[in-house]
KELUMNU-47476 format. One record per residue (C-alpha): residue number from 1; residue in one letter; x, y, z. Coordinates in steps of 0.5 Angstrom, whole numbers, plus 2048, in hexadecimal, padded with zeros to 3 digits. Layout:
! residues N
seq	type	east	north	up
NUM	A	X	Y	Z
...
This chain:
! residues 461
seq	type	east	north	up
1	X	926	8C9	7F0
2	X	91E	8C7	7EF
3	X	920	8C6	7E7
4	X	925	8C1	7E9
5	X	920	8BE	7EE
6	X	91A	8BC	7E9
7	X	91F	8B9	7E4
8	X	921	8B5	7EA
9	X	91A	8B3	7EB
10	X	919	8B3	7E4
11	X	91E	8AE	7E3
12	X	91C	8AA	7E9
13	X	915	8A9	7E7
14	X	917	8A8	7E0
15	X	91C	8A2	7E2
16	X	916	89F	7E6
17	X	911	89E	7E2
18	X	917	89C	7DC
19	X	919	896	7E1
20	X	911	894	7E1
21	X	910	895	7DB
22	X	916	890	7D9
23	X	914	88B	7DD
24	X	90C	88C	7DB
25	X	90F	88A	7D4
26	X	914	884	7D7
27	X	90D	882	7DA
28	X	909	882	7D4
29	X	90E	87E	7CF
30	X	912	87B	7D3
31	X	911	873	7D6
32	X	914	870	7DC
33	X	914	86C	7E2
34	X	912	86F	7E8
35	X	918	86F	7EE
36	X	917	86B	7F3
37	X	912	867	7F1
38	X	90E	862	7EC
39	X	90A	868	7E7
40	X	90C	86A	7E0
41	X	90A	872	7DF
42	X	909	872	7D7
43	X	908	879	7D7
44	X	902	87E	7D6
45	X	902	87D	7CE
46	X	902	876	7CD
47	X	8FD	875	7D4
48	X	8F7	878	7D0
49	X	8F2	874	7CE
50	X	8F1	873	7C7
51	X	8EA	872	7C2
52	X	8EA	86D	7BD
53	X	8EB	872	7B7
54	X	8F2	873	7BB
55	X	8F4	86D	7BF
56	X	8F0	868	7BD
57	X	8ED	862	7C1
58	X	8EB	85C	7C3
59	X	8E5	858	7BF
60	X	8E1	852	7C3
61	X	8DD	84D	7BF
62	X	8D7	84A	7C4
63	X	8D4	844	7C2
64	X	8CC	844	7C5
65	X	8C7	83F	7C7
66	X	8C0	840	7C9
67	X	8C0	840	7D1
68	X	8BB	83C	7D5
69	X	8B7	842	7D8
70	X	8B7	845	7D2
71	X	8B2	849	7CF
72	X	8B1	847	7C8
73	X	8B2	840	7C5
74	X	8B5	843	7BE
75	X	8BD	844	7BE
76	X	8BD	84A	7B9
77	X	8B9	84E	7BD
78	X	8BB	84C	7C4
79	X	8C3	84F	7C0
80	X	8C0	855	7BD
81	X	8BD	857	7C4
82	X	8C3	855	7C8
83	X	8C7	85A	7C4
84	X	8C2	85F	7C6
85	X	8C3	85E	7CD
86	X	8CB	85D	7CC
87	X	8CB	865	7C8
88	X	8C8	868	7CE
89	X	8CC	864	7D3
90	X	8D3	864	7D0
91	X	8D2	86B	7CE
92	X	8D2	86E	7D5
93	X	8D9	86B	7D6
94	X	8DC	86B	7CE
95	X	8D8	870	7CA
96	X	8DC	86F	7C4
97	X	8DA	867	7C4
98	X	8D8	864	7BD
99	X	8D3	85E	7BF
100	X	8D1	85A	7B8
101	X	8CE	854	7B7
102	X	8D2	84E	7B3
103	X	8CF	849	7B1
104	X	8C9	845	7B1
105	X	8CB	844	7BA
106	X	8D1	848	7BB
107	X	8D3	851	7BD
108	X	8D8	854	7BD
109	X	8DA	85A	7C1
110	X	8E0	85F	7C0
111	X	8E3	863	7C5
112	X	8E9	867	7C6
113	X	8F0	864	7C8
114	X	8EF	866	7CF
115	X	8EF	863	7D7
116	X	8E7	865	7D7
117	X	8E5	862	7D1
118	X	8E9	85C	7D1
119	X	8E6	85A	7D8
120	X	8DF	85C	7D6
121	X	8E1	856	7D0
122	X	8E2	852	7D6
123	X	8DC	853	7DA
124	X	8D7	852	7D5
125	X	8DA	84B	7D4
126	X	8D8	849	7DC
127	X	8D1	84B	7DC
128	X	8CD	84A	7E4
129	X	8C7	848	7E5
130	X	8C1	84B	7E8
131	X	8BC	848	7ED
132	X	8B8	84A	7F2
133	X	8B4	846	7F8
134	X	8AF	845	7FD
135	X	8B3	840	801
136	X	8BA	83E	802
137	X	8BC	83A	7FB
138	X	8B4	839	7F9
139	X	8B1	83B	7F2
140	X	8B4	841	7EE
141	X	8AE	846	7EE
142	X	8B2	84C	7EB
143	X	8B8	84B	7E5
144	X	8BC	84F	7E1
145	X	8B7	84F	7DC
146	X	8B3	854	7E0
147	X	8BA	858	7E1
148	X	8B9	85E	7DC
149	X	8C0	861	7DF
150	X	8C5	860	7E4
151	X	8C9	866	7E6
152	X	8CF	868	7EB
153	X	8CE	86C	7F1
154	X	8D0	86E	7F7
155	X	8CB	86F	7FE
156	X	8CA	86F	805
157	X	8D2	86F	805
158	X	8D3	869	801
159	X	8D5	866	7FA
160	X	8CE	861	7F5
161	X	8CA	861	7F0
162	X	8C4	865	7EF
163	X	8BD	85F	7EB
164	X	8BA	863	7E7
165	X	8B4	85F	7E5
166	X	8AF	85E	7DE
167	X	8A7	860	7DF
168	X	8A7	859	7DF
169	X	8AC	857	7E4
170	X	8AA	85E	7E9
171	X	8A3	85A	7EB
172	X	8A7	853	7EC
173	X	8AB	857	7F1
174	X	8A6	85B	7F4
175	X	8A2	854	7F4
176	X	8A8	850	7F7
177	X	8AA	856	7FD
178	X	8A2	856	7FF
179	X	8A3	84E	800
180	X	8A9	84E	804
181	X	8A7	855	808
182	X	8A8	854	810
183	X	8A1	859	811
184	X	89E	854	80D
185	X	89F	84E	810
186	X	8A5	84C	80C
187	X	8AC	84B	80E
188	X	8AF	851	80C
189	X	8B5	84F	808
190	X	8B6	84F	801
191	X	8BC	84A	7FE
192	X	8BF	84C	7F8
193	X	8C4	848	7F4
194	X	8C9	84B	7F0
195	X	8CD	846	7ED
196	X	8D1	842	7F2
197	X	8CF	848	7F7
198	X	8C9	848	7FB
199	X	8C7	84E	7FF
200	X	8C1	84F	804
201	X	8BC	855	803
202	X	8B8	858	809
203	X	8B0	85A	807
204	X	8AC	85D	80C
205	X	8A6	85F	807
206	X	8A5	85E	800
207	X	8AA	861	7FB
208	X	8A5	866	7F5
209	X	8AC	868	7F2
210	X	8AE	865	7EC
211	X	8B6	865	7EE
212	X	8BA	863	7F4
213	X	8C1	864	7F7
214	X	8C6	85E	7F8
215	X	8CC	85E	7FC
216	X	8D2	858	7FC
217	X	8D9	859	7FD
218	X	8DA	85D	7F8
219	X	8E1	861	7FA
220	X	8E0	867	7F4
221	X	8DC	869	7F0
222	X	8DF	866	7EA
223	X	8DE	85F	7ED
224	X	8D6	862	7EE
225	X	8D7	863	7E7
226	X	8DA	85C	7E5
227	X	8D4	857	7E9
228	X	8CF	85D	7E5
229	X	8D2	85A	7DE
230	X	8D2	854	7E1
231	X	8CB	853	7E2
232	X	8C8	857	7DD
233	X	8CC	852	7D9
234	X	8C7	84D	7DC
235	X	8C2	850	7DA
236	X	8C3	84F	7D2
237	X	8BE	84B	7CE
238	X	8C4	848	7CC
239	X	8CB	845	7CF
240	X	8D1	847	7CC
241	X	8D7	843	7CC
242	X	8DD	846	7C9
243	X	8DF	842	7C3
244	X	8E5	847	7C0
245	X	8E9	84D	7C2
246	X	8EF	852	7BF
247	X	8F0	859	7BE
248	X	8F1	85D	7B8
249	X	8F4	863	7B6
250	X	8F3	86A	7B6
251	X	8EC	86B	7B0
252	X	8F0	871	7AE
253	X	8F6	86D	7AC
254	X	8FC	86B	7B1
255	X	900	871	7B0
256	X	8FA	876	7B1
257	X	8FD	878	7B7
258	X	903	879	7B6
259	X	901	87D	7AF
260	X	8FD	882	7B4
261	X	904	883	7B9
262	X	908	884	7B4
263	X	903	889	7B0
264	X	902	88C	7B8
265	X	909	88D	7B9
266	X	90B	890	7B2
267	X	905	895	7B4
268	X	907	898	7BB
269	X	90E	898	7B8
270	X	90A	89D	7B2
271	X	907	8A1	7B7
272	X	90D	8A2	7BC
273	X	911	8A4	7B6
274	X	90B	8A9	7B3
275	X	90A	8AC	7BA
276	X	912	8AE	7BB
277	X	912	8B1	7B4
278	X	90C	8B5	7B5
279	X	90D	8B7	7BC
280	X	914	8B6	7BE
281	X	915	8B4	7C6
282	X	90E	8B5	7C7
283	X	90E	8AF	7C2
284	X	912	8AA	7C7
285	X	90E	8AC	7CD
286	X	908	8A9	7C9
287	X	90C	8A2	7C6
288	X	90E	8A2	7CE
289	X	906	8A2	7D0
290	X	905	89E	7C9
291	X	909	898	7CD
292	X	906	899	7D4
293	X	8FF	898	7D1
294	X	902	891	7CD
295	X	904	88E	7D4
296	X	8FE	890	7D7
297	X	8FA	88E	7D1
298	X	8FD	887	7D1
299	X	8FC	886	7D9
300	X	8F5	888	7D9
301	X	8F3	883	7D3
302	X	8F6	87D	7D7
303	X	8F4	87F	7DE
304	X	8ED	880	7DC
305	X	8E9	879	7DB
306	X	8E4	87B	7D7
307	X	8E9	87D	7D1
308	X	8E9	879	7CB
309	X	8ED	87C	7C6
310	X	8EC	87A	7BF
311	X	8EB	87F	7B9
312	X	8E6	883	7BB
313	X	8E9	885	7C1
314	X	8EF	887	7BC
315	X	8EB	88C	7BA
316	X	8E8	88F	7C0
317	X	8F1	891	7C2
318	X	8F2	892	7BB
319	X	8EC	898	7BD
320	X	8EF	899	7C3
321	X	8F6	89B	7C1
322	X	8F3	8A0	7BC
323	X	8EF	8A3	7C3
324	X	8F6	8A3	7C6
325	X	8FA	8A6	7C0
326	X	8F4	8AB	7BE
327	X	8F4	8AE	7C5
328	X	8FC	8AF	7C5
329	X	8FB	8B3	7BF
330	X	8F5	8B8	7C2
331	X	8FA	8B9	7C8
332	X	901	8BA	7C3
333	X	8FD	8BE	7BE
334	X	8F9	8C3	7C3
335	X	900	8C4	7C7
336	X	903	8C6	7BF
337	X	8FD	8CB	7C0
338	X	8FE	8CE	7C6
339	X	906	8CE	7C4
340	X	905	8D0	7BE
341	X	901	8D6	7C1
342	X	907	8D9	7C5
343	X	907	8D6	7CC
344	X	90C	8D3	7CF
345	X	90D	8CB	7CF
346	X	90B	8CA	7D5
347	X	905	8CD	7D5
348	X	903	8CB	7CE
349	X	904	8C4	7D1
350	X	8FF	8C5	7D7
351	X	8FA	8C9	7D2
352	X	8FA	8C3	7CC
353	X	8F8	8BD	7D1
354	X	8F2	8C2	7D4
355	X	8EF	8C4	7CD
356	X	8F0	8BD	7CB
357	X	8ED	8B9	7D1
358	X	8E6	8B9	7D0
359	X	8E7	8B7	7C9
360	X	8EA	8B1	7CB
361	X	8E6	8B0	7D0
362	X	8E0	8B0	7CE
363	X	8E2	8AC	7C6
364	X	8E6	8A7	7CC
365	X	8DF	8A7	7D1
366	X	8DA	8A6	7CA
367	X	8DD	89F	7C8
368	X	8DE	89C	7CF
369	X	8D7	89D	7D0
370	X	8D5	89B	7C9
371	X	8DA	894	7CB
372	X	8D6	893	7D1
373	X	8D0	892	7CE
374	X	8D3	88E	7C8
375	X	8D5	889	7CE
376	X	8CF	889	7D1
377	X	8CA	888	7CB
378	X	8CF	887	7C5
379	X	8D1	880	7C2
380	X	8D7	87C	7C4
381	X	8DA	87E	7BF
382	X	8D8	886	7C1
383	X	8DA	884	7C8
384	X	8E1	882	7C6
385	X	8E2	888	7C2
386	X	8DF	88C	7C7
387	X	8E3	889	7CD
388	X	8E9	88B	7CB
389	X	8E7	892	7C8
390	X	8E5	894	7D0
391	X	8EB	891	7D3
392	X	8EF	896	7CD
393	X	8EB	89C	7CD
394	X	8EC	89C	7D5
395	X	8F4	89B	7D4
396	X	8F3	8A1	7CF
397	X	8F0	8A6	7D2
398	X	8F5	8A4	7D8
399	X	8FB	8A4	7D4
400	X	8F9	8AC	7D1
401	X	8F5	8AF	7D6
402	X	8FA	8AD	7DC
403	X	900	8A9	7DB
404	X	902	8AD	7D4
405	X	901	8B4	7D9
406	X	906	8B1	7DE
407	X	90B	8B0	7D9
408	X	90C	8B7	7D5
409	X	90C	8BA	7DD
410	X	912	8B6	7DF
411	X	914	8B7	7D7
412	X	914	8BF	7D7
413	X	91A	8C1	7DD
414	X	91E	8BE	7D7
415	X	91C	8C2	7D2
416	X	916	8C7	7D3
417	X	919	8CD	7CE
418	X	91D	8C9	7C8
419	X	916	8C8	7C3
420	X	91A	8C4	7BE
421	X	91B	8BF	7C3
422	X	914	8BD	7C2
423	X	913	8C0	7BC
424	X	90F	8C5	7BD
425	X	90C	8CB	7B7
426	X	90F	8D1	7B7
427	X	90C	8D6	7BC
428	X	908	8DB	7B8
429	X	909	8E3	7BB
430	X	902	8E4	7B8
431	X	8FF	8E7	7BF
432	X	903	8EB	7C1
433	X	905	8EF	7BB
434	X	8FD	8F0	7BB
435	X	8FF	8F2	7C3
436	X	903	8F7	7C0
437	X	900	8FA	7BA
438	X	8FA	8FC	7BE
439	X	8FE	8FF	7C3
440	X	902	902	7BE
441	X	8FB	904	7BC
442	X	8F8	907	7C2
443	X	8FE	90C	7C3
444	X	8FE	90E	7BD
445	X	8F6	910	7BE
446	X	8F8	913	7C5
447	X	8FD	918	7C1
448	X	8F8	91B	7BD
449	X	8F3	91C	7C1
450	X	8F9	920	7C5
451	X	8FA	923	7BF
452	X	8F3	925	7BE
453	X	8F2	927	7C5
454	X	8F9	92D	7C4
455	X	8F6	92E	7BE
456	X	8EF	92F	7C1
457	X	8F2	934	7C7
458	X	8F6	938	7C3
459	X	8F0	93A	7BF
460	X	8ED	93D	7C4
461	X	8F2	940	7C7
């Protein structure tokens, strides 16, 4: 009665996570509109965002004049140093931007297809100016000139920009906050014009930082974003007017991704085919495991933002993979240990995935912590490989430490004695024929000291 209990329940949860699992792998290569509204679900697989090895981009040629303000009067030089300006810029935003000059007066900036580059194009070709007064409409005191960087932030429950001012341009403020200061007479308010928005500041005493927080109405962060590219766009030594615009396909060849499907694809098949060979039912359990890990691989590359696929990243789930197939094989080959020893199924199970964990855990724990650290000092192209590398890794030692454990549990009320069925070795009789050979023995040394004992007593008598 309990047995047909477990194969109930067993049945149960493997029809669940089955329907999940169906409808995970519909949702990731499946495209659709949505019921009962306007929006087209493209699935998980082709929502991940692509590099420019992969996917291709988008290429924008700027043509550029010297600004009025500008800090140098020579246009070969005022390029060259604004294309150091737009490298830590656009890197923050689009970390794999090529930024090249063409020309005598001209840069081309290259970028991935995506929604984020494509408007980062768009924002730099609609600069906004700069300027801070003493008096409402009076004389500029402080431009973007002065601005060394204009970043997106959040205080005091609102949305704006944070000035970050040059050497030069924190003594202006200083200069300008102590003349409009209301303890030193002044009148107290600051007016800033940014574009064709104008924004009062309150000063009460004269501002010593080389830095400043300004809030507009900003809904998110993302638009703090947009106004910050504007404006540092403005302050530019040059003002660039896009002249061309096209997209160019992918710089490994056009059929690149799909020749790594296609290699993927031919490759899991392999290795679902290999693990039924060697392991039998056990190597079902793994594929079904090895499809989980896909669906879930898939929605994090999408879900996660600052994913970027390109080949380098191909790299780190290709290794990913391999942690995946490694730590299925400890546990099957420690369990063929255990069995091959002479217990039981069951008990051979529990046995294999205890003796194996910590070596999974730890190989597993080593490459997280070696991912992170690539994330945070690496390259782009190190940061690429590393993000999908930590996304697997951790899909991996999940699938193996737990979601593969869960399934040989409800597998064993089906079969917990047939070893063929899971292609077991022959279990060997070594220990206990040792067993019996010394009790064999031991008998034998208690006869003759029996015997030696009558003998012993009937001299004496």
């Amino acid at each position: 009665m309990a047995r047909n209990k477990s194969k109930k329940n067993s049945i149960l949860n493997f029809v669940a996570v089955a329907i999940l699992t169906i409808v995970g792998l519909v949702l990731s290569f499946c495209s659709f509109d949505i019921p009962y509204s306007s929006q087209h679900f493209n699935g998980f697989a082709n929502s991940i965002s692509l590099g420019m090895d992969l996917g291709g981009g988008t290429a924008a040629v700027y043509d550029c004049t010297l600004t009025d303000d500008s800090e140098t009067r020579v246009l070969d030089r005022a390029i060259e140093e604004t294309i150091d300006r737009l490298e830590s810029v656009i890197g923050t935003r689009c970390p794999e931007a090529k930024i090249t000059r063409q020309g005598d007066s001209q840069i081309r900036i290259e970028v991935s297809s995506d929604e984020e580059s494509e408007n980062v194009l768009s924002l730099l070709g609609e600069p906004t100016s700069l300027r801070m007064t003493a008096e409402e409409n009076g004389e500029a005191r402080l431009t973007g000139a002065d601005i060394a960087n204009v970043v997106a932030s959040y205080q005091d429950g609102n949305y704006g920009v944070v000035l970050i001012f040059d050497d030069e341009g924190a003594e202006k403020f200083a200069e300008l906050t102590s003349e409009v200061a209301s303890d030193n007479g002044g009148s107290g308010t600051l007016y800033v014009y940014i574009g064709d928005q104008s924004l009062s500041l309150t000063v009460e005493s004269e501002i010593t930082e080389n830095s400043t927080f300004i809030s507009g109405s900003f809904e998110t962060l993302e638009d703090a974003e947009n106004y910050a590219l504007q404006i540092i766009s403005g302050t530019f030594n040059v003002s660039m007017e896009r002249v061309q615009q096209a997209n160019f396909s992918a710089t490994l060849g056009e059929n690149a991704l799909t020749y790594f499907l296609i290699g993927g694809a031919v490759a899991v098949v392999l290795i679902m085919v290999l693990m039924w060979l060697r392991y039998g039912d056990f190597g079902f359990l793994a594929s079904f495991s090895f499809v989980i890990y896909m669906v879930l691989m898939l929605f994090f590359l999408q879900a996660i933002p600052l994913v970027q696929l390109t080949l380098a990243g191909h790299a780190g789930i290709v290794l990913s993979v391999i942690m995946l197939v490694a730590g299925n094989v400890t546990i099957f080959e420690k369990i063929r240990e255990e069995y091959r020893s002479g217990k039981k199924i069951p008990l051979s199970v529990k046995s294999g995935f205890k003796r194996s964990f910590w070596a999974i855990f730890d190989s597993n724990i080593l490459l997280i912590i070696v991912s992170i650290v690539l994330l945070i000092f690496g390259t782009y192209a190190m940061q690429g490989f590393a993000t999908t590398l930590l996304i697997g890794t951790v899909l991996a030692l999940f699938m193996n430490l737990v979601a593969l454990r869960f399934f040989t549990k409800w597998y064993l009320p089906f079969n917990s004695v047939n070893g063929k069925k899971l292609h077991l070795p022959k279990q060997t009789k070594h220990f206990k024929e040792n067993a019996e050979i010394k009790n064999d023995e031991v008998k034998n040394d208690e006869v003759e000291v029996l015997t030696q004992t009558n003998i012993g007593g009937q001299a004496n008598d």
